[in-house]
PABALO-344730 format. One record per residue (C-alpha): x, y, z; residue in one letter. Coordinates in Angstrom, 1 decimal. Example, Ala and Ser with C-alpha at 12.3 -4.5 7.8 and 13.67 -1.06 7.14 Angstrom:
2
<rec c1="12.3" c2="-4.5" c3="7.8" r="A"/>
<rec c1="13.7" c2="-1.1" c3="7.1" r="S"/>
END
This chain:
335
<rec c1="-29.2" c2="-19.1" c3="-58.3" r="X"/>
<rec c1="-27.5" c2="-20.0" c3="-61.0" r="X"/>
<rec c1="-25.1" c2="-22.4" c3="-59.6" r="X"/>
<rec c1="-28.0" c2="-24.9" c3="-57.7" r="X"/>
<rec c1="-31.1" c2="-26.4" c3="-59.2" r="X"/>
<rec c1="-33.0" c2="-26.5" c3="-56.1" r="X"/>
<rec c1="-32.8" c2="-24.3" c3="-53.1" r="X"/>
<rec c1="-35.1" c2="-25.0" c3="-49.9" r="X"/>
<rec c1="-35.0" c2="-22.7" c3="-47.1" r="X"/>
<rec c1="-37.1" c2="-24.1" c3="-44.5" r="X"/>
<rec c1="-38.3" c2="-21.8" c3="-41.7" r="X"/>
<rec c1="-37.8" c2="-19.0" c3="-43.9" r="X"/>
<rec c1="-34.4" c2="-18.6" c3="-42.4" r="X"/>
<rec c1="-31.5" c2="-17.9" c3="-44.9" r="X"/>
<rec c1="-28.3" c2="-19.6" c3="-44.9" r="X"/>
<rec c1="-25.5" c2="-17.4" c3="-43.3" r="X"/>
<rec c1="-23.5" c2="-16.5" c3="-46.7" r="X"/>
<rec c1="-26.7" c2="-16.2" c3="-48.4" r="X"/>
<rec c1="-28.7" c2="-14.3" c3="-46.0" r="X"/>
<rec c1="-25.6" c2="-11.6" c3="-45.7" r="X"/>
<rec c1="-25.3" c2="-11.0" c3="-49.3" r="X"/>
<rec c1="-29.1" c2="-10.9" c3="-49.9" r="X"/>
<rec c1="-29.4" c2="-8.0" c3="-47.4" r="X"/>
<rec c1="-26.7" c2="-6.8" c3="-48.9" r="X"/>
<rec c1="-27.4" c2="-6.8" c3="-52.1" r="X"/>
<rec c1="-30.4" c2="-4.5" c3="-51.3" r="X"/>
<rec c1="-28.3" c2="-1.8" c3="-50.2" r="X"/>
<rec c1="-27.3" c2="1.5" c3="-51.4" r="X"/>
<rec c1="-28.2" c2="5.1" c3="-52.1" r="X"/>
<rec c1="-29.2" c2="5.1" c3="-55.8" r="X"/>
<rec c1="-32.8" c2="5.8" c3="-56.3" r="X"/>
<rec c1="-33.2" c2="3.0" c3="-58.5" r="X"/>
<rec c1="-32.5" c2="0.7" c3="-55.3" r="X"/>
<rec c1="-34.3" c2="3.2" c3="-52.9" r="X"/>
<rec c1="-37.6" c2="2.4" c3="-55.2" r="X"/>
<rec c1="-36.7" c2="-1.2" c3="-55.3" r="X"/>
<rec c1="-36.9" c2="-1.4" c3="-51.5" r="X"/>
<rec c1="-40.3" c2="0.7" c3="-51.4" r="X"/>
<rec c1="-41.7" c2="-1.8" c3="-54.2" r="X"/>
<rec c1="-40.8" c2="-4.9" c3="-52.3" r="X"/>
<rec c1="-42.5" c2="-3.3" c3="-49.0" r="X"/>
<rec c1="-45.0" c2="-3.1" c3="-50.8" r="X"/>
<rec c1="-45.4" c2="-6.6" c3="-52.3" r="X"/>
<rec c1="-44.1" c2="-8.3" c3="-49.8" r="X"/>
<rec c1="-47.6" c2="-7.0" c3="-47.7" r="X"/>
<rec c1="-49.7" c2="-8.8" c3="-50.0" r="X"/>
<rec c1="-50.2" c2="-12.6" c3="-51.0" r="X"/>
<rec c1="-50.9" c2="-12.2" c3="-54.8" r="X"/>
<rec c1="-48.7" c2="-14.2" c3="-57.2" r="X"/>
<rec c1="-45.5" c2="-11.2" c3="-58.3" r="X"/>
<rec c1="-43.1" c2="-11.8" c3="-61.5" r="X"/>
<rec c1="-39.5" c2="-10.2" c3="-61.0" r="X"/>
<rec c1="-37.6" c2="-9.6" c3="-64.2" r="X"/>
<rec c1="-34.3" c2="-7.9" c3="-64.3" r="X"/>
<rec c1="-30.9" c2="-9.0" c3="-66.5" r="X"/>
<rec c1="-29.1" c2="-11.8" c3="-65.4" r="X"/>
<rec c1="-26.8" c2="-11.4" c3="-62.4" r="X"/>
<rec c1="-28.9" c2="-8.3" c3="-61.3" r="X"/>
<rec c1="-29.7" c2="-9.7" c3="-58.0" r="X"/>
<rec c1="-33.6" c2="-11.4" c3="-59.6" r="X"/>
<rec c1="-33.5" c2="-14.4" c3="-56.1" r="X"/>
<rec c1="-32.1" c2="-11.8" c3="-53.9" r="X"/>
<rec c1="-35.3" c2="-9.4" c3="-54.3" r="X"/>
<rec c1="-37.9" c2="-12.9" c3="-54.1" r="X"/>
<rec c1="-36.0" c2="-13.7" c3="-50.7" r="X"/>
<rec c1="-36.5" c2="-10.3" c3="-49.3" r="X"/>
<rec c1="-40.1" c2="-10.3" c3="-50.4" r="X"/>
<rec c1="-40.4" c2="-14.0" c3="-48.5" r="X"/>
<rec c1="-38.7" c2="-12.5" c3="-45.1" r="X"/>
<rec c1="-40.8" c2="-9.6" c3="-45.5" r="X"/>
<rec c1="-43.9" c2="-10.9" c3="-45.2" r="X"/>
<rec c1="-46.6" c2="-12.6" c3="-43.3" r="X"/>
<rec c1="-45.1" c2="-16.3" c3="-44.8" r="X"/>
<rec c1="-41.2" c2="-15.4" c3="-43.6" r="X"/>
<rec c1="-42.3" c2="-18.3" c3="-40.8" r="X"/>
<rec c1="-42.5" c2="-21.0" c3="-43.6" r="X"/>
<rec c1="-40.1" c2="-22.5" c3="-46.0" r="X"/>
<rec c1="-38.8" c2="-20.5" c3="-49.2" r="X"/>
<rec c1="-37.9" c2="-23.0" c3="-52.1" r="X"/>
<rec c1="-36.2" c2="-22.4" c3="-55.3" r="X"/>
<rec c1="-35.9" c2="-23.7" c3="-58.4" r="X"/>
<rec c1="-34.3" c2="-22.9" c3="-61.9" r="X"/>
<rec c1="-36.7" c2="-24.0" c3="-64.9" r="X"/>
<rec c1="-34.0" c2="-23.7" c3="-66.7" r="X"/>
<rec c1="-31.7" c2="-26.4" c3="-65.6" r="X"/>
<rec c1="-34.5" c2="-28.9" c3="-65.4" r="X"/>
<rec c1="-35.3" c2="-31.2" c3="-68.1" r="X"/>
<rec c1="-39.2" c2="-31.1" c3="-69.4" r="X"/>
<rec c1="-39.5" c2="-34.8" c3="-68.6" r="X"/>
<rec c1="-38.5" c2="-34.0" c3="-65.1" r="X"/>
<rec c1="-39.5" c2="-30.7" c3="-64.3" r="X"/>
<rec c1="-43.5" c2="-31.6" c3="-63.9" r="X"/>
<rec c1="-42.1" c2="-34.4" c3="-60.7" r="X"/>
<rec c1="-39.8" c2="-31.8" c3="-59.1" r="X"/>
<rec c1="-42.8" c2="-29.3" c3="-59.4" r="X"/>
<rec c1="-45.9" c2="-31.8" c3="-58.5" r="X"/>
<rec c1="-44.4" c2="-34.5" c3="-57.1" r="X"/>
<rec c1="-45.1" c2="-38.2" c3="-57.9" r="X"/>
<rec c1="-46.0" c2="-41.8" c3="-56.7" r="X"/>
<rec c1="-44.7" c2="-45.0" c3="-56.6" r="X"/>
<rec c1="-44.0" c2="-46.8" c3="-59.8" r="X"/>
<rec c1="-45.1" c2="-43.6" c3="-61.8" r="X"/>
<rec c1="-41.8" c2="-44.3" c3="-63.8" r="X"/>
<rec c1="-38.8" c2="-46.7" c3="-63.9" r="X"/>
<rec c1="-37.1" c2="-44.9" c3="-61.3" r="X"/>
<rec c1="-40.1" c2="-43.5" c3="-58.9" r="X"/>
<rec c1="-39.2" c2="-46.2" c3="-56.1" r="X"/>
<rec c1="-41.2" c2="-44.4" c3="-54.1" r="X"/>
<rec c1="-43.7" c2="-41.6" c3="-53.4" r="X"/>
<rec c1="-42.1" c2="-38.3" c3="-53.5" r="X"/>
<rec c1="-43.9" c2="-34.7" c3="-52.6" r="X"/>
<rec c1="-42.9" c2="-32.1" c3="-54.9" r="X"/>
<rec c1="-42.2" c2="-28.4" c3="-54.6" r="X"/>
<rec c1="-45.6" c2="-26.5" c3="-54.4" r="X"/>
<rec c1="-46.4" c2="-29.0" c3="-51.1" r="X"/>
<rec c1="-42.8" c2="-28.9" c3="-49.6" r="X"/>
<rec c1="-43.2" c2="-25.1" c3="-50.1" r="X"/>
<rec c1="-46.9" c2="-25.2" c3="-48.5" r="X"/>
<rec c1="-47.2" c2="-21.7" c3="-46.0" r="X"/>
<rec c1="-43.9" c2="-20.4" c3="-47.6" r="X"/>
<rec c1="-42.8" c2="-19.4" c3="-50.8" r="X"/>
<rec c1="-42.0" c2="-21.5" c3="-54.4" r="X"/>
<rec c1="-40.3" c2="-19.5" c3="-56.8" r="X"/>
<rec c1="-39.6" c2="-20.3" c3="-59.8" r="X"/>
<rec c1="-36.4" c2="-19.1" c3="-61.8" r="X"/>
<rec c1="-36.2" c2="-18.9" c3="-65.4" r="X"/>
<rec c1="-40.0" c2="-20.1" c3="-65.9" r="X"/>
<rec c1="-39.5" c2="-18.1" c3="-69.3" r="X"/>
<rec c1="-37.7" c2="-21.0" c3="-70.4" r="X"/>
<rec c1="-40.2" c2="-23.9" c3="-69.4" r="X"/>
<rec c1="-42.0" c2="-25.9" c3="-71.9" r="X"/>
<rec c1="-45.8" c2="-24.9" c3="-73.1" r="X"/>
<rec c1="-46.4" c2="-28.2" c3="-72.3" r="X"/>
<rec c1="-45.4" c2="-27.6" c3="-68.9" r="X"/>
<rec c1="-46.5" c2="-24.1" c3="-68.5" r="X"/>
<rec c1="-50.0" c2="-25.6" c3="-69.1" r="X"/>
<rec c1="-50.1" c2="-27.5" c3="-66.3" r="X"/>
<rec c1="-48.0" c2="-24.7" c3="-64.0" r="X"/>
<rec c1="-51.5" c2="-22.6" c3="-65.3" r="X"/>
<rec c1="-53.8" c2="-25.1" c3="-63.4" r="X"/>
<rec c1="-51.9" c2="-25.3" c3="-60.3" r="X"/>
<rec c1="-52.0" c2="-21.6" c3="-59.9" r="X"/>
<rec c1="-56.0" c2="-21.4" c3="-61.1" r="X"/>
<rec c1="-56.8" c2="-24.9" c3="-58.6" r="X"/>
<rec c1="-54.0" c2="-24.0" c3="-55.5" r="X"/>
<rec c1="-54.0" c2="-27.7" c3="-56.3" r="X"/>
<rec c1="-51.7" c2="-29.9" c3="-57.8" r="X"/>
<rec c1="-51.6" c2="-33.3" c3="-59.1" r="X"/>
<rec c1="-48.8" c2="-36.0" c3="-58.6" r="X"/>
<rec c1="-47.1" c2="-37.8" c3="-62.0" r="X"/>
<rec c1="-49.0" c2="-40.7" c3="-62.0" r="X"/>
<rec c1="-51.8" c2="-40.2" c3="-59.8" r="X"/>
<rec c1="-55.5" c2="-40.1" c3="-59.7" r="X"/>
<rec c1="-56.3" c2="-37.5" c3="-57.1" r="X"/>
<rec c1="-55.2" c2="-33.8" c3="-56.5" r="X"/>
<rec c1="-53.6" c2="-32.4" c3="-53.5" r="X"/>
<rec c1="-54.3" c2="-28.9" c3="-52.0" r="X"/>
<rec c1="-51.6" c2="-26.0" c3="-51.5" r="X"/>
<rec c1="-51.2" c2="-22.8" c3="-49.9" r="X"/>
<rec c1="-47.8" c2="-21.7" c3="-51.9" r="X"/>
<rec c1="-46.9" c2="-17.7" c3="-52.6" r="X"/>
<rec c1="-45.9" c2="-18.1" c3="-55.8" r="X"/>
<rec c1="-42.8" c2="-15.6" c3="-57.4" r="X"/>
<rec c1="-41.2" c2="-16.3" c3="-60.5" r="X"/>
<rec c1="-38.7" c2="-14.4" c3="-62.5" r="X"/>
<rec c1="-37.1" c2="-14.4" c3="-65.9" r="X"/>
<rec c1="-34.5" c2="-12.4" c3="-67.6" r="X"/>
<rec c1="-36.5" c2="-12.6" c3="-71.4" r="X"/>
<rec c1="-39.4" c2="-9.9" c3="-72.1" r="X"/>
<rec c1="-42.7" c2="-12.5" c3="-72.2" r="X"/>
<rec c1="-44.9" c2="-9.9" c3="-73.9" r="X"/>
<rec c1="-42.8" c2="-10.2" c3="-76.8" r="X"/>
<rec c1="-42.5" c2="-14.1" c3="-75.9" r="X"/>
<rec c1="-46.1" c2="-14.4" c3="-75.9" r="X"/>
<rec c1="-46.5" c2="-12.8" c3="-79.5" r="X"/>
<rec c1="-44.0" c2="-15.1" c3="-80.5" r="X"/>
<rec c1="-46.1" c2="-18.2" c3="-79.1" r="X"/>
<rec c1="-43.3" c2="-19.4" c3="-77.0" r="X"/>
<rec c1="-44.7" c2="-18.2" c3="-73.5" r="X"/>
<rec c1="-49.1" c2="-18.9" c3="-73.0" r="X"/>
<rec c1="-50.7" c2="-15.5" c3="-72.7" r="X"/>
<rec c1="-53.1" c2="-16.9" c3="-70.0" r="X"/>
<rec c1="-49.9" c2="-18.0" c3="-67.7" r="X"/>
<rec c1="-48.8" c2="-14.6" c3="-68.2" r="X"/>
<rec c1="-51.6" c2="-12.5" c3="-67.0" r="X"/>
<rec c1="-51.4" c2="-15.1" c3="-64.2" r="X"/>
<rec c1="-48.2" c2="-14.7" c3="-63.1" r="X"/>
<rec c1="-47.9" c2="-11.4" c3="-63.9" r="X"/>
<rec c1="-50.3" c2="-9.7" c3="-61.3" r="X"/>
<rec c1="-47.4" c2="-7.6" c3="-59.7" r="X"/>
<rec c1="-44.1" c2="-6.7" c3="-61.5" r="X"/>
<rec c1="-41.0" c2="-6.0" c3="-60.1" r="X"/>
<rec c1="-37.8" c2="-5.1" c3="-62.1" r="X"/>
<rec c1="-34.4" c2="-5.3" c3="-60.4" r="X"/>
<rec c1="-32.3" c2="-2.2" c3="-61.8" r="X"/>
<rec c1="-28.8" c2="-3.6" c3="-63.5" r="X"/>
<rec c1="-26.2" c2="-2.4" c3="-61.9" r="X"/>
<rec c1="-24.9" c2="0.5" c3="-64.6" r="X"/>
<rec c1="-28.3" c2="2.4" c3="-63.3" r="X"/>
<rec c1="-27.3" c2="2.4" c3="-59.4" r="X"/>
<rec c1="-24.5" c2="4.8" c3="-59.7" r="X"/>
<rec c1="-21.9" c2="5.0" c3="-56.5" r="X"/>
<rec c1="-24.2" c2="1.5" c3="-55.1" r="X"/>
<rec c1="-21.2" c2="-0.5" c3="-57.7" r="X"/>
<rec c1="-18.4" c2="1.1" c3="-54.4" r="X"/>
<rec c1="-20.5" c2="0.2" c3="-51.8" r="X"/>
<rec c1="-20.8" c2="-3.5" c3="-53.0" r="X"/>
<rec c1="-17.0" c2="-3.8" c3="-54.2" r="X"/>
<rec c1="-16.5" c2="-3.1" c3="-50.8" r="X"/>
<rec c1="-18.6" c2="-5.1" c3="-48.6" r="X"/>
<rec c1="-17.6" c2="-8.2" c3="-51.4" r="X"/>
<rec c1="-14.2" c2="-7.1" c3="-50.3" r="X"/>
<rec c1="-14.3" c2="-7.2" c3="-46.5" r="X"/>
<rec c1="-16.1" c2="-10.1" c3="-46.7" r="X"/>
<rec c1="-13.4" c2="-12.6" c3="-48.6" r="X"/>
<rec c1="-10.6" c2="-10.7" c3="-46.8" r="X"/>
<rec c1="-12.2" c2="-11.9" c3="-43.9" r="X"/>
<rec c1="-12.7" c2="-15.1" c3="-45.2" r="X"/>
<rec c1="-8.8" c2="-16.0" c3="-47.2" r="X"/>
<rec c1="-7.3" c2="-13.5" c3="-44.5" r="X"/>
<rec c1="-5.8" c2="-11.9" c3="-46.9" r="X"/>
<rec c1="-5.0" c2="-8.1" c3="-46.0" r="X"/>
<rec c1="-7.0" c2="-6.3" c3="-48.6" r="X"/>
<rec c1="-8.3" c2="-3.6" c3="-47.1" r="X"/>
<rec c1="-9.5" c2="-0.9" c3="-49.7" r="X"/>
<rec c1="-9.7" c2="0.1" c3="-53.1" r="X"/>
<rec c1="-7.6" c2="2.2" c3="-55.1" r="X"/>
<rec c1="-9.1" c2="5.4" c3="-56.1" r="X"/>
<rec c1="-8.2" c2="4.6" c3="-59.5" r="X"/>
<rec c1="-9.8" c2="1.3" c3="-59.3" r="X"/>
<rec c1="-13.5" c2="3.3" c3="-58.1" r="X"/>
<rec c1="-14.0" c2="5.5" c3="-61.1" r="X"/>
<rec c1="-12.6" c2="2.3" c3="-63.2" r="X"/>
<rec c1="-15.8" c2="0.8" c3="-61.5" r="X"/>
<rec c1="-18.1" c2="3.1" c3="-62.1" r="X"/>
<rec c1="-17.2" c2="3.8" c3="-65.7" r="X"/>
<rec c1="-17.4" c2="-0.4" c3="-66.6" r="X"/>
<rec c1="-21.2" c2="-1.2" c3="-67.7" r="X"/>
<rec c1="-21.3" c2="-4.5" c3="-66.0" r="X"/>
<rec c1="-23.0" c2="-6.8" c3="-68.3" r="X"/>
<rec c1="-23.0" c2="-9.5" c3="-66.0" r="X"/>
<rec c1="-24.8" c2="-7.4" c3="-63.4" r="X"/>
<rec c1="-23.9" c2="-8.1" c3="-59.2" r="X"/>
<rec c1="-23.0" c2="-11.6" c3="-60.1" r="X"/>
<rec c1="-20.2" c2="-10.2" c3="-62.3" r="X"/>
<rec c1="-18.9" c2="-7.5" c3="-59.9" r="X"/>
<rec c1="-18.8" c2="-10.6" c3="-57.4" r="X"/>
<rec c1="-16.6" c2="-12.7" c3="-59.4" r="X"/>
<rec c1="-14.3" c2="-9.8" c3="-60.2" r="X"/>
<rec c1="-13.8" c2="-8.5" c3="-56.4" r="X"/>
<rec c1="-13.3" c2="-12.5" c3="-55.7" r="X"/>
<rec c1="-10.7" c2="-12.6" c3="-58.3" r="X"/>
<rec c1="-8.7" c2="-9.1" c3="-57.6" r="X"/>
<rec c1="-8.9" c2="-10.1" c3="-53.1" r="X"/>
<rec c1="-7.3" c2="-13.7" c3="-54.3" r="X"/>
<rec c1="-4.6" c2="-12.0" c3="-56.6" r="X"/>
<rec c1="-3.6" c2="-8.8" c3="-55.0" r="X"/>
<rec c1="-0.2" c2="-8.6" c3="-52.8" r="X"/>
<rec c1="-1.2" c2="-5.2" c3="-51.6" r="X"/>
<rec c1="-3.2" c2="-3.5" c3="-48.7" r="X"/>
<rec c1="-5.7" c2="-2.0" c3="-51.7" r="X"/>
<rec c1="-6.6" c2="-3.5" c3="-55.0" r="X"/>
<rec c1="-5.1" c2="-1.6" c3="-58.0" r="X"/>
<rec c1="-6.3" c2="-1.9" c3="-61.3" r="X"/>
<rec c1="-3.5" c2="-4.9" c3="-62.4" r="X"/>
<rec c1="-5.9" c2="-7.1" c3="-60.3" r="X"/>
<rec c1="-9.1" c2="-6.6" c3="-61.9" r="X"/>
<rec c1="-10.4" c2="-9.0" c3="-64.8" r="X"/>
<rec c1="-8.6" c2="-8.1" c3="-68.1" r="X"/>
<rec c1="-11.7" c2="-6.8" c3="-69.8" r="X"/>
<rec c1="-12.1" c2="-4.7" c3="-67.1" r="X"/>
<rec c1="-8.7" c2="-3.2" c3="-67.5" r="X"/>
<rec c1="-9.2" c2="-3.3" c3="-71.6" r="X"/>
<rec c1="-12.2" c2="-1.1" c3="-71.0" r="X"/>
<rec c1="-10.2" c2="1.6" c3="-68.7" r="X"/>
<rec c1="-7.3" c2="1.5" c3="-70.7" r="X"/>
<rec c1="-9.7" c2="2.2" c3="-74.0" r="X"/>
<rec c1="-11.4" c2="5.0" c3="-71.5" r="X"/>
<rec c1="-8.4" c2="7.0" c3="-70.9" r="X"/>
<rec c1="-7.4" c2="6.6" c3="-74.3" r="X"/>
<rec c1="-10.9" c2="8.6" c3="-75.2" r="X"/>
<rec c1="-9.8" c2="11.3" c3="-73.3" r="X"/>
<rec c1="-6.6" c2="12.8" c3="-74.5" r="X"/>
<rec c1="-4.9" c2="16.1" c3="-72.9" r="X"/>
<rec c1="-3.9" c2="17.5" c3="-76.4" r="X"/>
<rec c1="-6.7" c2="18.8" c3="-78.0" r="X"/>
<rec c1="-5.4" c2="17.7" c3="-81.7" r="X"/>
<rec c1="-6.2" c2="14.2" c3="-80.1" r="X"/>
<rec c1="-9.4" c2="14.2" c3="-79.7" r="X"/>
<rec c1="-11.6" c2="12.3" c3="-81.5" r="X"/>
<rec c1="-14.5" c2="12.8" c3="-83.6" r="X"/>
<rec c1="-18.2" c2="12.0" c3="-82.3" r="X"/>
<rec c1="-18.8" c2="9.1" c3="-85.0" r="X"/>
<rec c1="-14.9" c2="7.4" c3="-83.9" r="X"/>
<rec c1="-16.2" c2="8.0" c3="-80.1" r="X"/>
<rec c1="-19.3" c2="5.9" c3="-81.5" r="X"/>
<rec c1="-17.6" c2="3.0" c3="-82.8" r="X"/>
<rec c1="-15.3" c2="2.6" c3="-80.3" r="X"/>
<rec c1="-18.1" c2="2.4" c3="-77.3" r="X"/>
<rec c1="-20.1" c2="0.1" c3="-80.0" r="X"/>
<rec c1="-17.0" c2="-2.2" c3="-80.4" r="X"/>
<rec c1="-16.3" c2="-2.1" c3="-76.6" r="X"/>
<rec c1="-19.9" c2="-2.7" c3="-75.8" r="X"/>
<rec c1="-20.4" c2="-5.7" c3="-78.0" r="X"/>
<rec c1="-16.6" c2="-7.3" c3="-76.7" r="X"/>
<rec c1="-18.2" c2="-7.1" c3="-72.9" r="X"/>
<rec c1="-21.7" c2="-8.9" c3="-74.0" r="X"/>
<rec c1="-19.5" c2="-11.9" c3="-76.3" r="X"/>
<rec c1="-21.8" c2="-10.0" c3="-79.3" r="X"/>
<rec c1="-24.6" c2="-10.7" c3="-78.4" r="X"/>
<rec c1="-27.0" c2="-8.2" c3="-79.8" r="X"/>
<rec c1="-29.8" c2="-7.8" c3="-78.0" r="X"/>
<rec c1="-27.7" c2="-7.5" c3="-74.6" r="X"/>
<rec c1="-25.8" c2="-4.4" c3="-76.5" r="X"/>
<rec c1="-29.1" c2="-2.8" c3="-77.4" r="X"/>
<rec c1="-30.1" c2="-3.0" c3="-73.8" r="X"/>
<rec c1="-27.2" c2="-1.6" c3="-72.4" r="X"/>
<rec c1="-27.4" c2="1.5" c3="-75.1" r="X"/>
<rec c1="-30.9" c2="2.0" c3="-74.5" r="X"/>
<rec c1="-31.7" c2="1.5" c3="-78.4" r="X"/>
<rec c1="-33.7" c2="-1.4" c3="-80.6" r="X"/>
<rec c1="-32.2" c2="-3.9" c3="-82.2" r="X"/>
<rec c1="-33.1" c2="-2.4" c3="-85.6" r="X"/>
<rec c1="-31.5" c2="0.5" c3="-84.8" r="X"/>
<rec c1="-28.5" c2="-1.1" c3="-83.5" r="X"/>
<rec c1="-28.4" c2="-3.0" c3="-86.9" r="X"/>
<rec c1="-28.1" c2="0.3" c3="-88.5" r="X"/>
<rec c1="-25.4" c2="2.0" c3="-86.2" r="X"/>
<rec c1="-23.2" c2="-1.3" c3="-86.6" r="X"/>
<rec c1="-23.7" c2="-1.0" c3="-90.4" r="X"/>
<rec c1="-23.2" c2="2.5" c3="-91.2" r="X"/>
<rec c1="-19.4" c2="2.7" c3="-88.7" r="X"/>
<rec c1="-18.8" c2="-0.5" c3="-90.2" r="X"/>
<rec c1="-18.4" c2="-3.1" c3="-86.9" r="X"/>
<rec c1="-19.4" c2="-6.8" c3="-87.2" r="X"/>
END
C-alpha cells in the first residue's frame, strides 16, 4: 500500500482492518469483478511468478493478498514492498539482505525479503519503477531461486511466490529501454488486471456502503445510509483515484455529516463540482440543451480537472490515445 514501505504478514494471516477490506474489496456483482475472482482462482492454484497491473488505487495489493490466502502458500508469510519508495542504494539490502560491515551502517547481518518471505509470498509493488541496475539483479534471483547478500561471497536458496504489480504499461516501458525485456517475460508469466472502479457499475454502492458501516462503527457516528441523490452522484463520478479514492471520500463525508444519511453537501467538492456540472448537462427546456461538440468540451475539461491534467490518465479514462486526445483538446480549444 501506498502509505507503508514494507508490509509482512507472517502466517499468511491478515491484519483485522486489512483482512476485512481486502475481502471486501473483492466483492460485488459487476462482471468485471465476477472475472476478477475466477482469474485469481485460477492463479492462485498455481506457483508460477503472476504480474497484476491495474490504475492506482484500483485495489493492485488487495488482489496479490487474495491470491496468497488462496493458495497452497496461505500457511507462510506474505511480505510487501513498494519499489517505489525505496531508494536504489537501498532497495538491493531490503530485497537480498546483507552482512556485517557491508556498509557504514550494516552493524549487523540482516536477512532480506526473498528469505523472510521463504514458503510465502514477496510482492513487489511498483517494480515498474525500480532501477535497470536493480531489475538486473531482481532477473537473477528469479532465474537462481537464489539470492545473494550486499557484501557477501556466497548465495542463499529461496522458495518465494513471487507477485509484482505496477500501474505503468512495461511493453511500452520496455521499447522505451526503461523496463529489461528479459525481467518482463519473467515476471510476466500470468497477468492479472484489476478493473478501475468506473467499469464495476452498482459494485461503487456496495463499497460506499460497507466503507460506511465500517467508520460509523468505528467514530460512532450515526450514519446510517446514503442519500439516493448521493448513489447516482456516485455512479456518474469516474473515480480517478480508483477504491482508494472512494475510501477517502466515504471517510471524509461519515466524519462531516450531522445526519442519519450522507447528502451530497458532504462529499469531496470535486465530487459535488462534477454533479453539479451533470445536472447542468441535462436541462428540462429543450432550447437548453446543448450541442454534441459543448457536451464534448465540457466532459474533456471535467475529466482533465479530476486527473490534475494529467494526460495520459484522461486518455485512459476516455478510452482514446494520447494523440487523439491531443487533437480533441486542440480543435474545442481546452489546455
Amino acid at each position: 500500500m501506498k502509505s507503508s514501505t514494507l508490509t509482512v504478514i507472517p502466517g499468511g494471516a491478515l491484519s483485522p482492518a486489512l483482512g476485512a477490506s481486502a475481502h471486501q474489496a473483492m466483492q460485488g456483482d459487476s462482471p468485471a469483478v465476477t472475472r476478477l475472482r475466477d482469474i485469481i482462482e485460477q492463479v492462485a492454484a498455481s506457483d508460477v511468478t503472476a504480474q497484476v497491473t491495474g490504475e492506482s488505487g484500483s485495489g493492485k495489493e488487495l488482489v496479490a493478498r487474495e491470491i496468497h490466502a488462496r493458495s497452497r502458500r496461505a500457511g507462510g508469510p506474505f511480505v510487501a514492498i513498494n519499489c517505489a519508495a525505496v531508494t536504489a542504494t537501498l532497495l538491493e539490502s531490503e530485497l537480498f539482505g546483507h552482512v556485517r560491515g557491508a556498509f557504514t551502517d550494516a552493524r549487523s547481518a540482516r536477512d532480506g525479503l526473498f528469505v523472510q518471505a521463504r514458503a510465502g509470498t514477496l510482492f513487489l509493488d511498483e517494480v515498474g519503477e525500480m532501477p535497470l541496475e536493480m531489475q538486473a539483479k531482481l532477473l537473477r534471483a528469479v532465474e537462481e531461486h537464489a539470492v545473494r547478500p550486499v557484501g557477501s561471497d556466497t548465495t542463499v536458496a529461496v522458495d518465494v511466490r513471487l507477485i509484482t504489480a505496477t500501474n505503468r504499461n512495461l511493453e511500452e516501458e520496455v521499447a522505451a529501454h526503461r523496463f529489461r525485456s528479459d525481467l518482463y517475460y519473467r515476471l510476466n508469466v500470468l497477468e492479472i488486471r484489476v478493473p478501475p472502479l468506473r467499469e464495476r457499475g452498482d459494485d461503487v454502492l456496495l463499497l460506499a456502503r460497507w466503507f460506511l458501516r465500517r467508520h460509523a462503527d468505528e467514530t460512532g457516528r450515526p450514519v446510517a445510509d446514503l442519500a439516493g441523490e448521493v448513489e447516482r452522484c456516485l455512479i456518474d463520478y469516474a473515480w480517478p483515484g480508483n477504491v482508494r479514492e472512494l475510501h477517502n471520500c466515504i471517510l471524509r463525508a461519515v466524519t462531516l455529516s450531522r445526519a442519519q444519511e450522507i447528502t451530497v453537501d458532504d462529499l469531496p467538492a470535486r465530487i459535488r463540482e462534477h454533479w453539479s456540472g451533470r445536472t447542468d448537462l441535462l436541462p428540462e427546456s429543450p432550447e437548453d440543451l446543448l450541442s454534441m461538440e459543448e457536451l464534448q468540451r465540457r466532459h474533456l475539461v471535467r475529466v482533465l480537472a479530476a486527473v490534475d491534467g494529467n494526460k495520459t490518465r484522461a486518455a485512459r479514462i476516455l478510452a482514446i490515445d494520447r494523440r487523439t486526445l491531443y487533437r480533441l483538446a486542440s480543435r474545442l480549444q481546452v489546455s
